[in-house]
C-alpha positions as CSV (number, residue, x, y, z in Angstrom):
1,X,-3.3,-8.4,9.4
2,X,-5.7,-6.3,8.0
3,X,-4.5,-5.4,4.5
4,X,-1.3,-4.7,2.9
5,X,-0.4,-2.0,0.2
6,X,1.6,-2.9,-2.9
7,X,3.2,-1.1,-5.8
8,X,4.4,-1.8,-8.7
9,X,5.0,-0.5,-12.7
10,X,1.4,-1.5,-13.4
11,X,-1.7,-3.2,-12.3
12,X,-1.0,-6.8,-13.2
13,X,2.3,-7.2,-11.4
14,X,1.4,-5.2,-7.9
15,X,-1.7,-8.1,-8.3
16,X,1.3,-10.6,-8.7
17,X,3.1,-9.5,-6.1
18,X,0.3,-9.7,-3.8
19,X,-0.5,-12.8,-4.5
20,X,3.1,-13.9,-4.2
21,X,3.4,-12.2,-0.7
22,X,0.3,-13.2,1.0
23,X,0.2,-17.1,-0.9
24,X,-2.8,-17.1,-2.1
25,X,-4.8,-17.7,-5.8
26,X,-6.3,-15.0,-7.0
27,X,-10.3,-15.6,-6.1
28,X,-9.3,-15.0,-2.8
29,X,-7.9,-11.4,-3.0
30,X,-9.7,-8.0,-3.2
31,X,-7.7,-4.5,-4.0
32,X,-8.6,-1.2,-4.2
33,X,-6.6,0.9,-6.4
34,X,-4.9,4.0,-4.0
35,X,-2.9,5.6,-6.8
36,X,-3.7,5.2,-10.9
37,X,0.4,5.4,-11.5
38,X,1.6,6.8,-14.7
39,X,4.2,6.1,-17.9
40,X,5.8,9.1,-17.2
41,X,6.9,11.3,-20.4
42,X,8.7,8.4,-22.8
43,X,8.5,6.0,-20.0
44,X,11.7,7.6,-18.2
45,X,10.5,10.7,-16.6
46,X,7.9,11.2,-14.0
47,X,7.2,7.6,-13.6
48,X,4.6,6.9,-11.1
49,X,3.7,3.1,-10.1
50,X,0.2,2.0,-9.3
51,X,-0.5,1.4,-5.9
52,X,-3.3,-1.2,-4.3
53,X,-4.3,-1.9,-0.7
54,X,-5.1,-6.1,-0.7
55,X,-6.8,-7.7,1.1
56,X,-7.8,-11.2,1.5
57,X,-11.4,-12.4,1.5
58,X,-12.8,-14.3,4.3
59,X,-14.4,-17.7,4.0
60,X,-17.8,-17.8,5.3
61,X,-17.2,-20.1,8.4
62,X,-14.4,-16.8,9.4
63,X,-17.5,-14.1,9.1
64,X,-19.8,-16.4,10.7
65,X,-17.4,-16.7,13.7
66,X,-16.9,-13.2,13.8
67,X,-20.7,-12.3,13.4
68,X,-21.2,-14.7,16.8
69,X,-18.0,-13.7,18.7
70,X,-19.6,-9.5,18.1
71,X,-23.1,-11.0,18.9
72,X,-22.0,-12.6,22.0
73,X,-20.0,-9.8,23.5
74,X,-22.9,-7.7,23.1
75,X,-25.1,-9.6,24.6
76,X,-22.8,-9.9,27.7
């Protein structure tokens, strides 16, 4: 799994839900914002929610693995 999209009425909760979904605290998740969401006119109309693409960082025994495992298949 490389990342998963989420949306929600506003930042803060599609960050919840992430975290809720994928278990983890919150220094271990990166998002990048897809679409800014809106209010909508008085909060009723046009209401668009935010959506982010999370992913969750990798621990630096996970990048050094995959650094050696790319290393090693190119060097055949």
């Amino acid at each position: 799994m490389d990342y998963i999209t989420v949306s929600a009425k506003n930042l803060d909760e599609a960050i919840t839900e992430a975290l809720i979904q994928l278990g983890v605290t919150s220094d271990q998740l990166d998002y990048e914002v897809i679409e800014k969401g809106s209010a909508g006119f008085l909060g009723i109309f046009n209401v668009k929610p935010v959506v982010i693409r999370v992913t969750i960082k990798k621990s630096l025994v996970e990048r050094t693995q995959e650094f050696c495992d790319e290393l090693f298949a190119a060097m055949k």
